[in-house]
N, C-alpha and C positions, 0 to 999 in steps of 0.2 A: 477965401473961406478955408478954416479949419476943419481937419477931419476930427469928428466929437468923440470917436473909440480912441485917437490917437491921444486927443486932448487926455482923455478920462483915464488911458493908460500910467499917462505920464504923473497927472495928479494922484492916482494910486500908489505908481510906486514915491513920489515924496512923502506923502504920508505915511509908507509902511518903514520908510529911510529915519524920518521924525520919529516915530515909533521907538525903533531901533537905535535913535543916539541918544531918548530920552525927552526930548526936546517937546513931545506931546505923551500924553497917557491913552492906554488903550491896548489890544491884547494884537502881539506882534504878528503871531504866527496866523489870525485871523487876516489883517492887512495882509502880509504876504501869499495869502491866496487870493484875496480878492486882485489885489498886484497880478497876479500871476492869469487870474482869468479875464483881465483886461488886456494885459498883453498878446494872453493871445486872440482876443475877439479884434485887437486892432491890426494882428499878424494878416489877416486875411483881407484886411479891406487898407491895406495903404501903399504908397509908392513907394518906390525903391530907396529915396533919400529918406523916407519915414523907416522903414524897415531898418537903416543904419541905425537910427536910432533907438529904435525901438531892443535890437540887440547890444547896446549898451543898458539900455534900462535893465534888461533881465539882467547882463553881468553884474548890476549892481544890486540887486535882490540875491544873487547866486552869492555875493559878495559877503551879507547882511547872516 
């Protein structure tokens, strides 16, 4: 079973990345925060291998 804030984290920041190459429409800097408040509602509820991950997703909104 999947953590569902981890899941929704990561589906956030693809979409706000999408956003960001063009590749969908819609307003960046909005994505980017909702990105950002998913990461951190999954900061708190996930394991140690999620948490790697999850600090590559913000590096890559910090990136954007």
């Amino acid at each position: 079973m999947t953590n569902p804030l981890f899941q929704q984290a990561r589906e956030a920041v693809a979409y706000a990345n999408s956003i960001s190459t063009g590749s969908e429409q819609g307003d960046q800097q909005e994505a980017v925060m909702k990105a950002k408040n998913a990461l951190s509602s999954a900061f708190a509820n996930c394991t140690d291998a999620e948490r790697a991950q999850l600090r590559e997703l913000q590096q890559t909104l910090t990136n954007m």
